[in-house]
N, C-alpha and C positions, 0 to 999 in steps of 0.2 A: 504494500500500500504506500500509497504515495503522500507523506506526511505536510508537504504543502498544498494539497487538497485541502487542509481542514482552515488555512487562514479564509477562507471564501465561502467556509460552508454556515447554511444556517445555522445550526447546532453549536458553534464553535463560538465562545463566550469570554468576557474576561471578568475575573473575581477581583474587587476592589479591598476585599476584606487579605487575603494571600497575596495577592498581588501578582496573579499570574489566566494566562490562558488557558479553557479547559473545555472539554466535551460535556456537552448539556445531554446526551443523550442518556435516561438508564441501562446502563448494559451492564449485566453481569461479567465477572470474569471466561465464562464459559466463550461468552459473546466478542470480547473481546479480545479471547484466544483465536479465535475462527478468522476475526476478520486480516488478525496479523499474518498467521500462517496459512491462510488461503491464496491461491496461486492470482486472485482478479488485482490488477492496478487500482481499484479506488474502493473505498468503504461503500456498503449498502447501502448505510443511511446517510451516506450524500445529498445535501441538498443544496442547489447553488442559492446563494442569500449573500445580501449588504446592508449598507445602512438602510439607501435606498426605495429598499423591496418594496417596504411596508406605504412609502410616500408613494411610490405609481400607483399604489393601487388606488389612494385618496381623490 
């Protein structure tokens, strides 16, 4: 998987409280075994998202 996929992805968040970037998705560890060592170049739960997103739709 391709780990700068996730600066674009909707899911991908930043914690002001740590101070760091992080996956908003719930995944269990099972889950995110699969998606590291699965042979596909990008996570399932991909979703393309920006700031943006939410303003076109307004």
């Amino acid at each position: 998987m391709d780990p700068s996929l996730c600066d674009s992805c909707w899911h991908f968040d930043y914690d002001e409280e740590y101070d760091e970037y992080y996956c908003m998705m719930d995944l269990d560890e099972d889950e995110v075994y699969r998606i590291f060592a699965s042979r596909q170049s990008r996570c399932p739960y991909y979703r393309q998202g920006d700031d943006y997103t939410l303003a076109r739709r307004q």
